[in-house]
PAZAPA-4460 file (N, C-alpha, C; in steps of 0.05 Angstrom, whole numbers, plus 32768, in hexadecimal, padded with zeros to 4 digits):
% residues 320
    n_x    n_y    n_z   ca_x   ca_y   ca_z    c_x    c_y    c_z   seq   type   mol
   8832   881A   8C0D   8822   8821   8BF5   8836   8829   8BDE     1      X     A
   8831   881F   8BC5   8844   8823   8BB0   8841   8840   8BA4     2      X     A
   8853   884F   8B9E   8853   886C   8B93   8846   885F   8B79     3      X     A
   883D   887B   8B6F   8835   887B   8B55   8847   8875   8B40     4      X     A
   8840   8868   8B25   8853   885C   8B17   885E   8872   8B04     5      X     A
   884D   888B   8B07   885D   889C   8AFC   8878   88B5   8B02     6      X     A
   8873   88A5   8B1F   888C   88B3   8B32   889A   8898   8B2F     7      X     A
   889D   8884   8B32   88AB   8870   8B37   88B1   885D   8B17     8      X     A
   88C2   8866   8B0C   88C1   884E   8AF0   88D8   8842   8AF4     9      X     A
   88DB   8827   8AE5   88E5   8816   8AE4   88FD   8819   8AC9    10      X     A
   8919   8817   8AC5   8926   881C   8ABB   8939   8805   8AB1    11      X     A
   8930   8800   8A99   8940   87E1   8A8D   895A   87D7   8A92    12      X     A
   8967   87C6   8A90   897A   87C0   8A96   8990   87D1   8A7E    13      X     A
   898A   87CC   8A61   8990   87DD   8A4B   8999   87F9   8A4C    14      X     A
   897C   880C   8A53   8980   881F   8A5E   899E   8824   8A72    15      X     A
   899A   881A   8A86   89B3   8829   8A9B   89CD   8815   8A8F    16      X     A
   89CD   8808   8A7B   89E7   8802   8A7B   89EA   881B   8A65    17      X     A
   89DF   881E   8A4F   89E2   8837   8A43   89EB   884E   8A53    18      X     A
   89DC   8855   8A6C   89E6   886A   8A7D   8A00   8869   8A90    19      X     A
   8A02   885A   8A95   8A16   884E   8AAB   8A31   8840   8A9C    20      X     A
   8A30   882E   8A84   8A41   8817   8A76   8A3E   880B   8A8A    21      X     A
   8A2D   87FB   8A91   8A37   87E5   8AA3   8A19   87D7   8AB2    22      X     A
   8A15   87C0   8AB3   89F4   87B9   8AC9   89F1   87C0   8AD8    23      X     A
   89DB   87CF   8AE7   89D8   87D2   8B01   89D0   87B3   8B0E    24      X     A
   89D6   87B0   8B1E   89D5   879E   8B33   89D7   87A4   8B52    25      X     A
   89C4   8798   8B5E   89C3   87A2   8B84   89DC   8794   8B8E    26      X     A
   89EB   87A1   8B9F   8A00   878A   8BA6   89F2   8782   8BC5    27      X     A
   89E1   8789   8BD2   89CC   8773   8BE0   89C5   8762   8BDE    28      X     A
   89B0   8762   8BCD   89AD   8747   8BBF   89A8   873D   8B9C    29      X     A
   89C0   8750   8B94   89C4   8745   8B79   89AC   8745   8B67    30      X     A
   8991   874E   8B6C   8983   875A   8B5B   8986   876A   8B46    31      X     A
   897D   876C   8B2F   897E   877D   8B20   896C   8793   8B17    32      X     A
   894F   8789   8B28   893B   8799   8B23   8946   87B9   8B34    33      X     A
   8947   87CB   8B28   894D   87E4   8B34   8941   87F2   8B24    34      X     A
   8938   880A   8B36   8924   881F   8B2F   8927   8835   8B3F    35      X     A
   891A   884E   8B2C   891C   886B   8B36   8908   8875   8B44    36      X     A
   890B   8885   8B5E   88FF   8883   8B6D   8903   88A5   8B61    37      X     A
   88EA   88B0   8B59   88EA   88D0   8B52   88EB   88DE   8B60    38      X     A
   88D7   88D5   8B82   88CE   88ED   8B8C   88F0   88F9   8BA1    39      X     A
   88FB   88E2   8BAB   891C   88E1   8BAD   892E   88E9   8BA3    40      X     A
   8934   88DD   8B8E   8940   88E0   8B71   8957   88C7   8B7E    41      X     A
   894D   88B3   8B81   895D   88A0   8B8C   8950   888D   8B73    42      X     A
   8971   8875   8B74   896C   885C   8B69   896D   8848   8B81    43      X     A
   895B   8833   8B85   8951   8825   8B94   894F   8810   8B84    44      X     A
   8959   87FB   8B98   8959   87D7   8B8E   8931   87D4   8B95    45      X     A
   8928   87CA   8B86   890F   87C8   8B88   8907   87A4   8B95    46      X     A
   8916   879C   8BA0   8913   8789   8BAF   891D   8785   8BCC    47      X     A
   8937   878E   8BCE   8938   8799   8BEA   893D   87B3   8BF6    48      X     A
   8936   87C3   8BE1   8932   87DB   8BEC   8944   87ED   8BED    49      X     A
   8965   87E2   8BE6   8982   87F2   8BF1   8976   880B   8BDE    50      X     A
   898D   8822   8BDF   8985   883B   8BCE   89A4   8832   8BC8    51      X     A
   89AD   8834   8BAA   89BF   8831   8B97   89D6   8851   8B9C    52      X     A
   89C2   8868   8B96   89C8   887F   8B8F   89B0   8893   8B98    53      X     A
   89B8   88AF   8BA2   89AB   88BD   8BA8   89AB   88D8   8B9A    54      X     A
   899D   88EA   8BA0   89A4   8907   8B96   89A3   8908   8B79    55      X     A
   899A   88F7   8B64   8993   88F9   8B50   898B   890E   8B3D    56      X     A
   8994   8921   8B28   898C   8931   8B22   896A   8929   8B1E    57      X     A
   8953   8942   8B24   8932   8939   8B1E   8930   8945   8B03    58      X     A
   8925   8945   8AEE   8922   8949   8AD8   8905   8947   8ACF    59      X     A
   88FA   894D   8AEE   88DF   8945   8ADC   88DA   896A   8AE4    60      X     A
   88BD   8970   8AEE   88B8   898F   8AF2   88B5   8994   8B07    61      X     A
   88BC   89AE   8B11   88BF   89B2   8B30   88A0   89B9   8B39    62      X     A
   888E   89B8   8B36   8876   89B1   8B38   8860   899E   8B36    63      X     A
   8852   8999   8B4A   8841   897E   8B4A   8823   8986   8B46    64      X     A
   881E   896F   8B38   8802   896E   8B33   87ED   8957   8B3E    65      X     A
   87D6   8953   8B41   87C8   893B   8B43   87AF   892B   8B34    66      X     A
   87AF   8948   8B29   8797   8940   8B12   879F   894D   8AEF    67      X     A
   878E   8940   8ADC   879B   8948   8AC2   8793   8966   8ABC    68      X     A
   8782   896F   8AC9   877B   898F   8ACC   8792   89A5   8AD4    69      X     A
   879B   8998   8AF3   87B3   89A2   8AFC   87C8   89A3   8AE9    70      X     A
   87CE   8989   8ADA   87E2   8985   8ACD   87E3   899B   8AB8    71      X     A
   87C8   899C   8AA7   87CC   89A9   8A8C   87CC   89C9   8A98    72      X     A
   87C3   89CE   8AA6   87C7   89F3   8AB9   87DF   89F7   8AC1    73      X     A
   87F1   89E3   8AC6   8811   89E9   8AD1   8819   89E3   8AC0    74      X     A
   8816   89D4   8AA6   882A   89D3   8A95   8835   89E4   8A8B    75      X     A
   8852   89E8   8A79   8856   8A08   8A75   8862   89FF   8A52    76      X     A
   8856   89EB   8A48   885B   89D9   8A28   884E   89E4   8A18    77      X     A
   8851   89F3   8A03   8846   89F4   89EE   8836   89E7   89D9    78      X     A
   8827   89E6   89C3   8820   89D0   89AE   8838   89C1   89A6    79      X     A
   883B   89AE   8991   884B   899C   8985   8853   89A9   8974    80      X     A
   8873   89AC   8964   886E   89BB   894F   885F   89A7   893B    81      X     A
   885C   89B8   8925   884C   89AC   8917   8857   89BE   88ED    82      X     A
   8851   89B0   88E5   8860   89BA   88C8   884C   89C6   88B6    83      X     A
   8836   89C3   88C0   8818   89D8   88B1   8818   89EF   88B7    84      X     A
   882D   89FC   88C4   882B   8A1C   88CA   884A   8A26   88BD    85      X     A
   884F   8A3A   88B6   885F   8A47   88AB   887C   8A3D   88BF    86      X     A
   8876   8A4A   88DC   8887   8A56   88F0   8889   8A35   8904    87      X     A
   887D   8A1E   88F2   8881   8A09   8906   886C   8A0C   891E    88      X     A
   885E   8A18   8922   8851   8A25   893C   8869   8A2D   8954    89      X     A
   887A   8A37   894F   888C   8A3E   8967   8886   8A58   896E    90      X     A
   887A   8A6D   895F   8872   8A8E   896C   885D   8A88   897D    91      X     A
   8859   8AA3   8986   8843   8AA7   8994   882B   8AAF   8989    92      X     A
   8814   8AB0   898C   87FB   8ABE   8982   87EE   8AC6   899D    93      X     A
   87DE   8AE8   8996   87D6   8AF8   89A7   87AE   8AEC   89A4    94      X     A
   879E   8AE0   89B3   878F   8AE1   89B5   8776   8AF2   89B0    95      X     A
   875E   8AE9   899A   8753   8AFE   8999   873E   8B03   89AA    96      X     A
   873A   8AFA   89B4   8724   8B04   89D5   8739   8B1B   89DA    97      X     A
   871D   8B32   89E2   8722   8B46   89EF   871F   8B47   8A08    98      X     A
   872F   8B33   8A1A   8723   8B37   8A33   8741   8B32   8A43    99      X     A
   8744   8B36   8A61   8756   8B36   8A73   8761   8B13   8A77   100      X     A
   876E   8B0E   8A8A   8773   8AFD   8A95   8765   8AF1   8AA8   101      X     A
   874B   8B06   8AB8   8735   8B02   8ABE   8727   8AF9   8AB4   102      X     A
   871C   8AFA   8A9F   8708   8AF4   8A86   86F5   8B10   8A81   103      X     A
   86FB   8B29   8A8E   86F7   8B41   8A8A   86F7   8B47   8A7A   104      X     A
   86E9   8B58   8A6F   86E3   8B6D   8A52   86FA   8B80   8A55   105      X     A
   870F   8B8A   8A3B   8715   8BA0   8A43   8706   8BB1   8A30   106      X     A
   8719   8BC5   8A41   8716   8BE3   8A3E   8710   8BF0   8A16   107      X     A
   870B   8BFC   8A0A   8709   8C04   89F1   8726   8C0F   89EE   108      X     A
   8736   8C1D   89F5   8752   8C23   89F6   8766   8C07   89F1   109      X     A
   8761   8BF5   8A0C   876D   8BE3   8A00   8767   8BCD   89F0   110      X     A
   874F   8BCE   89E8   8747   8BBD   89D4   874F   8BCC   89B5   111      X     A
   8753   8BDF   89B9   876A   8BEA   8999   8786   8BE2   899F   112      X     A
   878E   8BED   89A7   87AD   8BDB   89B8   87AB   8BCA   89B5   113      X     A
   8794   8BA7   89BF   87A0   8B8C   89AE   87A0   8B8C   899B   114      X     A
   878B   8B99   8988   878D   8B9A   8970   87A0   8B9D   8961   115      X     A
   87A7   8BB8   896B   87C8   8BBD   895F   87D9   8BA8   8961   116      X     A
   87E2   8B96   8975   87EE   8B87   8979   87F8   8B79   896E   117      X     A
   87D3   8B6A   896D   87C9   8B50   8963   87D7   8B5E   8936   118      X     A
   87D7   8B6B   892F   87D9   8B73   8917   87FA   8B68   8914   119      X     A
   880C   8B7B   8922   8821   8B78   8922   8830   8B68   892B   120      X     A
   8826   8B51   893E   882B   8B37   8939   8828   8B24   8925   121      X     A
   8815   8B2A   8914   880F   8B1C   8902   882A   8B1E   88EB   122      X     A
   882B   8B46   88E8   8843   8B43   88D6   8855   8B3B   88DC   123      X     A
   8865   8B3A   88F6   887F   8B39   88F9   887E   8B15   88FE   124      X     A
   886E   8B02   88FA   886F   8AEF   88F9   887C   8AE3   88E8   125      X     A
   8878   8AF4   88CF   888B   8AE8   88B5   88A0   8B04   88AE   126      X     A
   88B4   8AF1   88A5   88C8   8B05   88AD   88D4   8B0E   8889   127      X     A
   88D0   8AF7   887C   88D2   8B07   8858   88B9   8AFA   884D   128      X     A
   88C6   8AFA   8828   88A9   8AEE   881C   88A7   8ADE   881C   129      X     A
   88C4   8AC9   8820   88B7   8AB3   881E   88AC   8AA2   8832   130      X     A
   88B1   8AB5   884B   889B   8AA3   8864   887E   8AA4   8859   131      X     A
   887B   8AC4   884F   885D   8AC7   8849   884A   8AB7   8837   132      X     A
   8864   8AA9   8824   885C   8A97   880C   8858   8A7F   8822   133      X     A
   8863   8A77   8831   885F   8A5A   8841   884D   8A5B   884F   134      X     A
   8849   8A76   885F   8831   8A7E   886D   8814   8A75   885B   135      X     A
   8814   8A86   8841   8803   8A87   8835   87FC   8A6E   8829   136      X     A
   880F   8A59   8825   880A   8A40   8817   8808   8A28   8826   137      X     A
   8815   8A29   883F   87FD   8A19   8853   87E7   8A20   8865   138      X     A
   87DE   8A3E   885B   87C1   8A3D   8869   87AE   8A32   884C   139      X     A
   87B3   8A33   8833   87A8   8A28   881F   87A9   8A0B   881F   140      X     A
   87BB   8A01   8831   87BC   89DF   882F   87A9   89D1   8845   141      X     A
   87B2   89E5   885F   8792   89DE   8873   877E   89E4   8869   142      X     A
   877E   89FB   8854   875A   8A07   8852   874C   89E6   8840   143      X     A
   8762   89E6   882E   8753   89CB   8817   8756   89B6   8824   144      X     A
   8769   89AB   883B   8766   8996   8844   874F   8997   8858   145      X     A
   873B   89A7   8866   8731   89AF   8877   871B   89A4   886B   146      X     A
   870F   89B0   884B   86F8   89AC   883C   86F5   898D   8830   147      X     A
   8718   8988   8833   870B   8962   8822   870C   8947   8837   148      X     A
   8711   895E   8860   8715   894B   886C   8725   8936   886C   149      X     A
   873F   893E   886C   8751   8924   8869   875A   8931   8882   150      X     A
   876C   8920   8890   877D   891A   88B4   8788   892C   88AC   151      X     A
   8794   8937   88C6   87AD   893F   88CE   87C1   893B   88BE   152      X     A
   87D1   8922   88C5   87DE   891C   88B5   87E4   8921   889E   153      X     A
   87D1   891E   8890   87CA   8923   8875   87DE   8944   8867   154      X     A
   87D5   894D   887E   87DE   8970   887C   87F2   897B   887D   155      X     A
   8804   8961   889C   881C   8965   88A1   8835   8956   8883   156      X     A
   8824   8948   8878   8832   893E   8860   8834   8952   884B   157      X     A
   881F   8959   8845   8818   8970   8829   882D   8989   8839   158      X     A
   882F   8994   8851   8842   89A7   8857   885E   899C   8854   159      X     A
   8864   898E   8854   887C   897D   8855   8885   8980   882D   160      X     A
   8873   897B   8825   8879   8977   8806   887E   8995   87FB   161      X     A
   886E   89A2   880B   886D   89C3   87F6   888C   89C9   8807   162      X     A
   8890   89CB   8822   88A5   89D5   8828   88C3   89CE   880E   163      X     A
   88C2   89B6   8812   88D8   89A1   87F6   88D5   89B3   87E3   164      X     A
   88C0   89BA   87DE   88BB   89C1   87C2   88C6   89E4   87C7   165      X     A
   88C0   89EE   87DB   88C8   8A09   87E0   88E7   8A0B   87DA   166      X     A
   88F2   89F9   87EA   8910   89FD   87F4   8915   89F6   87D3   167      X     A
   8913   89E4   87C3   8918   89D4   87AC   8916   89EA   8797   168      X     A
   8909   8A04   87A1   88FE   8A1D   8785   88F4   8A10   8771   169      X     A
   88D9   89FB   877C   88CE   89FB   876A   88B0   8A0E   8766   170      X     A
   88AC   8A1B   8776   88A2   8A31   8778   889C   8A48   875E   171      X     A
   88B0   8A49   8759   88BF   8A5C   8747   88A6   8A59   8725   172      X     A
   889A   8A70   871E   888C   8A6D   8700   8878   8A5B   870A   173      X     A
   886A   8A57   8720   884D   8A44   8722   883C   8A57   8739   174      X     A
   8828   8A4D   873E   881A   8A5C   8752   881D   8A4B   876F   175      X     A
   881E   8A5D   877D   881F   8A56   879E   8804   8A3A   87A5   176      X     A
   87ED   8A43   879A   87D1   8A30   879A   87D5   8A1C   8791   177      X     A
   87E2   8A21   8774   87EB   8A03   8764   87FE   89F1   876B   178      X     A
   880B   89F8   877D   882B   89EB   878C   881E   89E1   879F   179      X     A
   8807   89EE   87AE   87FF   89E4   87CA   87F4   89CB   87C8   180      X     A
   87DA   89D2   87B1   87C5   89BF   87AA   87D3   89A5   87A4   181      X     A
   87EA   89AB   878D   87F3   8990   878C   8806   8981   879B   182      X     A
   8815   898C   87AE   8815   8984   87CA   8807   8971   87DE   183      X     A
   87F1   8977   87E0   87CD   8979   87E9   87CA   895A   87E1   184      X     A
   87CD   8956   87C1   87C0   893F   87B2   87E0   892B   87B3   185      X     A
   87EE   8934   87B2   8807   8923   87B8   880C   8914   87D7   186      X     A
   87FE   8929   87EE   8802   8919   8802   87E2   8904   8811   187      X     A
   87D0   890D   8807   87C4   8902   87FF   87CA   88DE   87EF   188      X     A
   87D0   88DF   87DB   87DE   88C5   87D2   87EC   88BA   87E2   189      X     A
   8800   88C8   87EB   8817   88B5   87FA   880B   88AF   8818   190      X     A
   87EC   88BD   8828   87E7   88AD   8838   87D5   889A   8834   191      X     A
   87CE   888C   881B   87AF   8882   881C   87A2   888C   8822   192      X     A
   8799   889D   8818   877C   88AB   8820   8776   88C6   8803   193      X     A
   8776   88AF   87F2   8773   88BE   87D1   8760   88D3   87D6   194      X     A
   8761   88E9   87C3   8753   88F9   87B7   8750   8900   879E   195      X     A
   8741   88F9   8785   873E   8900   8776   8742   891C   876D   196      X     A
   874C   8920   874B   8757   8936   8746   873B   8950   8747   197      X     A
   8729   893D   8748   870B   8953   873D   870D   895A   875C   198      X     A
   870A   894D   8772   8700   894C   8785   8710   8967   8794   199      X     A
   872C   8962   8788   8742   8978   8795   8741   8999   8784   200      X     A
   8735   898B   8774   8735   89A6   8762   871F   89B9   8764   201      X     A
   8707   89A2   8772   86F3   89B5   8777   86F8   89CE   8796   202      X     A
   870B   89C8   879D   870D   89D1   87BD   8728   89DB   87B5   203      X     A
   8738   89E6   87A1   874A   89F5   8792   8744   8A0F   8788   204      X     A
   875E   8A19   878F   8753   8A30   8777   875E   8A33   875F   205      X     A
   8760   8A1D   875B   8772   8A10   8740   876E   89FE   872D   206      X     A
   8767   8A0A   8715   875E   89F0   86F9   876B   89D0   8700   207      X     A
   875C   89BF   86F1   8769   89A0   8700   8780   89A4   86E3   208      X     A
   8781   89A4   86CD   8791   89AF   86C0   87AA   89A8   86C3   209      X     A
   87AF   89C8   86DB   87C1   89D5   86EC   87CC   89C8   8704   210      X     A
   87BC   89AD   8711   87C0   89A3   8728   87D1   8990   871B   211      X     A
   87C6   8978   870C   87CD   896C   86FF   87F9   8974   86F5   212      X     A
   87F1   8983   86E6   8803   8987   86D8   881E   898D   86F1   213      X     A
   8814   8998   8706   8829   89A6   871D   882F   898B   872D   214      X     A
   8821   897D   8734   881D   8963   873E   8838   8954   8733   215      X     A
   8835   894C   871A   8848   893D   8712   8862   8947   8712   216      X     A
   8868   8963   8709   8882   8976   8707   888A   8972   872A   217      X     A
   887E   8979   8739   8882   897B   875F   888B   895F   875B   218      X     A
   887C   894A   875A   8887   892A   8764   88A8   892A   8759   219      X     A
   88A1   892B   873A   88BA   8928   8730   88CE   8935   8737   220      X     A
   88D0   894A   8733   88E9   8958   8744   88F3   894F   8769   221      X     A
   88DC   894B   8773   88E3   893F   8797   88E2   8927   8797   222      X     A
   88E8   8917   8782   88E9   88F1   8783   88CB   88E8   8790   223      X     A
   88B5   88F6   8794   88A1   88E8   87A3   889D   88C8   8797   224      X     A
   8895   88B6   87A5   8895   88A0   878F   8871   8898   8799   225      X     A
   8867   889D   8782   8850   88A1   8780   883B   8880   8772   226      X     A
   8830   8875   878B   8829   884E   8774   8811   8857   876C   227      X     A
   8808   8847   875B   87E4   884C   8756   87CD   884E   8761   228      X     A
   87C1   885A   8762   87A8   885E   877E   8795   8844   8770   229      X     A
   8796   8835   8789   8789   881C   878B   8767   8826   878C   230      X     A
   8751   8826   877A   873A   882B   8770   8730   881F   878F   231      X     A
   8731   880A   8799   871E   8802   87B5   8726   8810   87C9   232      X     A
   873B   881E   87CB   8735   883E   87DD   8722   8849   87DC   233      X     A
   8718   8851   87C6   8701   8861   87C3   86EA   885C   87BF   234      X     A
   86E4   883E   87C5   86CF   8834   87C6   86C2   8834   87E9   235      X     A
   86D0   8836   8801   86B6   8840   880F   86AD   8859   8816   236      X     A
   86BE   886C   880A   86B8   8880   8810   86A3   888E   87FE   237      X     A
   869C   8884   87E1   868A   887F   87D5   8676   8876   87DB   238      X     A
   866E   885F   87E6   8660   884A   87E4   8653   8857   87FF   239      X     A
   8663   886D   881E   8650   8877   8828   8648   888D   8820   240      X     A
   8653   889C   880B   863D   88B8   8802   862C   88AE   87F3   241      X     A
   8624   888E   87E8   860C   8880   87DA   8607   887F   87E9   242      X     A
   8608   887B   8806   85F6   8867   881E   85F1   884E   8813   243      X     A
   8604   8831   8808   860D   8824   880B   8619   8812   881C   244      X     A
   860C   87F8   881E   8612   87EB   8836   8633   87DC   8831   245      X     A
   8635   87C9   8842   8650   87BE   8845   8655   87A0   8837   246      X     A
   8643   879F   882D   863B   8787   8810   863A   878F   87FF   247      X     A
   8639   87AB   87F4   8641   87B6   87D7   8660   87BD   87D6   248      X     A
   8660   87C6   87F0   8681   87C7   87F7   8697   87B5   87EF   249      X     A
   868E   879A   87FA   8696   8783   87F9   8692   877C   87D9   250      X     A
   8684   877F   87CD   8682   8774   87B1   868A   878B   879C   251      X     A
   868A   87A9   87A4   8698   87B4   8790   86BC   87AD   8793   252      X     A
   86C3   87A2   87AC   86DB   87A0   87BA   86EF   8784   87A4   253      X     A
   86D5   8773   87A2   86D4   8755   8798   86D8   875A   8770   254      X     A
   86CB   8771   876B   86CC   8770   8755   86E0   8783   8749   255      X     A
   86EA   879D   8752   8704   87A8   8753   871E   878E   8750   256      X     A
   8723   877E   8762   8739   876B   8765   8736   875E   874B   257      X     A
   871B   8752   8750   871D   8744   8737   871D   874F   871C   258      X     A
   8714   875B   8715   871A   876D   86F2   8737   877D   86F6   259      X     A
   8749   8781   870C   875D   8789   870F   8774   8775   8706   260      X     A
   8770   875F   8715   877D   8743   870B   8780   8740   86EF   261      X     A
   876D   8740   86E9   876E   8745   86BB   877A   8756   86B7   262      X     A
   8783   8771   86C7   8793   8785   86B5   877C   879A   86A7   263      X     A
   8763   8799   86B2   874C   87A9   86A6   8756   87CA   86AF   264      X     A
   876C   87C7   86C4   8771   87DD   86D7   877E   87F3   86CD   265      X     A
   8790   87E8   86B6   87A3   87F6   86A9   87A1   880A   86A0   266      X     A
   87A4   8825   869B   879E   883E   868F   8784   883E   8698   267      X     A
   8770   883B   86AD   875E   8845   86AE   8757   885A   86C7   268      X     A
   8744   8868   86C8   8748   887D   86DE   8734   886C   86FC   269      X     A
   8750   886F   8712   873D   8860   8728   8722   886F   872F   270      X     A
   871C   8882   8734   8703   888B   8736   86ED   887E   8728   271      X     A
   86F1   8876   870B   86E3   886E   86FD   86D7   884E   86F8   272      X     A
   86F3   8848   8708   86F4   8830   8705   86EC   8828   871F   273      X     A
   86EF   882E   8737   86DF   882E   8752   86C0   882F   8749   274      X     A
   86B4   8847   873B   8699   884B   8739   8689   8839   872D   275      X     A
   8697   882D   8716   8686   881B   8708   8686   8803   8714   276      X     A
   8695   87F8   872C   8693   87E0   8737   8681   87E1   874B   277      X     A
   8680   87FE   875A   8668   87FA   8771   8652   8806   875C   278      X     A
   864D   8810   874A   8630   880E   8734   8623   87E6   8735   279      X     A
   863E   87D5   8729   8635   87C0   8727   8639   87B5   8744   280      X     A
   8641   87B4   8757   863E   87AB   876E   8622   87AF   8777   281      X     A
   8616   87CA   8771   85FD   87CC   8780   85E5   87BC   876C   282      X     A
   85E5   87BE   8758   85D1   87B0   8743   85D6   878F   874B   283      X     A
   85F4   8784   8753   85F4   876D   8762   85E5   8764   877E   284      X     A
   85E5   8777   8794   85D9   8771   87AF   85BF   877E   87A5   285      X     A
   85B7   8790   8795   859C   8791   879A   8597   87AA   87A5   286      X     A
   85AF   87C1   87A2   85AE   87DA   87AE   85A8   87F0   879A   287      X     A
   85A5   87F4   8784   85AB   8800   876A   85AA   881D   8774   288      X     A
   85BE   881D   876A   85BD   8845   8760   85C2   883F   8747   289      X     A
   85B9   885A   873A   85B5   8860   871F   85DA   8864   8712   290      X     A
   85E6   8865   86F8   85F6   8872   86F4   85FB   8898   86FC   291      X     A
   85EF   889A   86FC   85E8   88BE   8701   85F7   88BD   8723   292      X     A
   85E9   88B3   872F   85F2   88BB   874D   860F   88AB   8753   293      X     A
   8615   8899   874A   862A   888C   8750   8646   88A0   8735   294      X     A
   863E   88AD   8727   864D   88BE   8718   8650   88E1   872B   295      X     A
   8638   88DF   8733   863C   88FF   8745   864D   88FF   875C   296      X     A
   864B   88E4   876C   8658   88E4   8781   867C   88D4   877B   297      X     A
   8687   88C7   8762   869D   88C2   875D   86A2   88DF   8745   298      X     A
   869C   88F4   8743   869E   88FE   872D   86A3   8904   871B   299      X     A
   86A7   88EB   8705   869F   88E3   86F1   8687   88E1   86DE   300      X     A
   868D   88E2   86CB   867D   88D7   86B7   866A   88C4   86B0   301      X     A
   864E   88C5   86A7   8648   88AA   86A5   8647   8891   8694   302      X     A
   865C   889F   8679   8665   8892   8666   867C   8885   8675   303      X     A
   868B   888E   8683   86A3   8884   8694   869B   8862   869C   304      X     A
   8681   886A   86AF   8673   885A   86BE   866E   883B   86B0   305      X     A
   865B   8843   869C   8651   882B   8683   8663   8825   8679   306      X     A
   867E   882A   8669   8692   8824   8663   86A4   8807   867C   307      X     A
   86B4   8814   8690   86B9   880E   869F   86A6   87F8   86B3   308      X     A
   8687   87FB   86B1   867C   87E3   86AC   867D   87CE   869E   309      X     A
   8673   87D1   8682   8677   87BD   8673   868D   87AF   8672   310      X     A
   86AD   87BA   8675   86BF   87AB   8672   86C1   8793   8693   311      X     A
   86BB   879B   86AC   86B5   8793   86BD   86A6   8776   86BF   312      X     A
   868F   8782   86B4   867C   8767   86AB   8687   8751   86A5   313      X     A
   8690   8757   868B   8698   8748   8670   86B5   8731   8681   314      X     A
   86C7   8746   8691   86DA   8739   869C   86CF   8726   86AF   315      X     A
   86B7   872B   86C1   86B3   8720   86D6   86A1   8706   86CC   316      X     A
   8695   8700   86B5   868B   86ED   86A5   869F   86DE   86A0   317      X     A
   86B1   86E6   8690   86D2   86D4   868F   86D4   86C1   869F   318      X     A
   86D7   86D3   86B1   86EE   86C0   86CE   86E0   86A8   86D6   319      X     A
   86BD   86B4   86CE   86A8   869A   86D8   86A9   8685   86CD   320      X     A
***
């Protein structure tokens, strides 16, 4: 019966010349297939069987498991670090259940005692101000990324930018919110997955003004290289807060490219220019929303809208 392939893997030829300088080869029968035999710590010709080498340092854990329950209860690994927390997540945190290792209630005595604890862990987590400023400015980057629903990712980027910006003192004469936010909207851009300046500003505690203006100063100073937010990003995520099918989709998709091709695109704001194409997309399939609702949900204007229509039209008559 074959061991499991997670005790038994197979080790390239690449590999052990890297380890070794040199091929392994069986001198039995000149095979090359050779493999580690874990539960041994032997190398074994996997065709006739010789053992190469024995006594192998084990490197895996001196404990066995059989199921993924077992596994995750013996494991002794921590989370991943991760760059949305001040401290990397490498400290500890004291639990706030008041209960034993039993799952016991305690006592009123020592449920002031975790408390205390739990307090003074918190301070001694950050060790000057400016942890507290990093502390403080990526729990503001999860809180707003949390409300506009963008990934993970998303988060681990925007921490990544304010840190630059920390180390860089650009910090310095702006607000902690305003550095975050535009952070927030910068990493945002650089993963595809736009956010509008209204949209960020509403889940800010910061004038768009202010975002805006910090936005460009942060890029520029950290080289971000920032391309144009392509307006058919933001057309399905639109098109499902209309409840909008996948044929308005397709044709606000169709008419974006095409009035883009003319250069209609130029100085104009993608939000606006996304909205007025699924306006005429849906008056095309036969779905109509009004200007009003297709302006609440891109939010914009509905002079924006008619504007940015008409020129649409007029282009898309052209090309005919």
């Amino acid at each position: 019966m074959e061991r499991p392939t997670s005790q038994r893997q197979r080790q390239s030829d690449e590999e052990e010349s890297e380890q070794r300088g040199e091929q392994l080869v069986c001198p039995e029968c000149d095979s090359d297939r050779i493999v580690t035999d874990a539960d041994q710590s032997e190398l074994v010709c996997d065709d006739c069987g010789l053992v190469l080498d024995e006594r192998q340092i084990d490197r895996g854990p001196e404990w066995r498991a059989f199921n993924h329950s077992e596994r995750q209860s013996k494991s002794r690994v921590g989370a991943p670090i991760t760059e949305t927390m001040h401290d990397r997540g490498l400290t500890t945190t004291i639990d706030w259940k008041d209960k034993d290792a039993y799952g016991r209630s305690i006592s009123s005595e020592k449920r002031s005692q975790m408390h205390r604890l739990r307090k003074w862990q918190e301070r001694i987590r950050t060790k000057d101000a400016g942890e507290r400023n990093l502390q403080f400015a990526l729990s503001e980057v999860d809180r707003m990324a949390s409300a506009l629903g963008v990934p993970r990712p998303v988060r681990e980027v925007a921490s990544v930018i304010y840190r630059r910006a920390l180390n860089e003192d650009l910090i310095r004469g702006r607000s902690i919110e305003g550095v975050a936010t535009a952070a927030l909207y910068a990493a945002c851009r650089q993963e595809g997955i736009p956010r509008s300046l209204e949209e960020i500003r509403d889940v800010s505690r910061v004038e768009r003004k202010e975002i805006g203006r910090t936005y460009r100063y942060v890029s520029q100073e950290l080289g971000l290289e920032m391309k144009p937010v392509d307006p058919k990003k933001y057309v399905p995520r639109f098109c499902s807060e209309l409840g909008l099918g996948e044929e308005v989709q397709s044709k606000a998709g169709e008419i974006i490219e095409t009035t883009a091709e003319q250069g209609l695109l130029s100085g104009k704001s993608p939000t606006g220019f996304a909205a007025a194409a699924i306006y005429a997309a849906s008056l095309l399939c036969n779905e109509k929303k009004t200007q009003r609702e297709v302006a609440d949900v891109a939010q914009v204007t509905e002079v924006t809208i008619r504007n940015r229509y008409q020129e649409q039209i007029e282009a898309m008559d052209v090309r005919g």
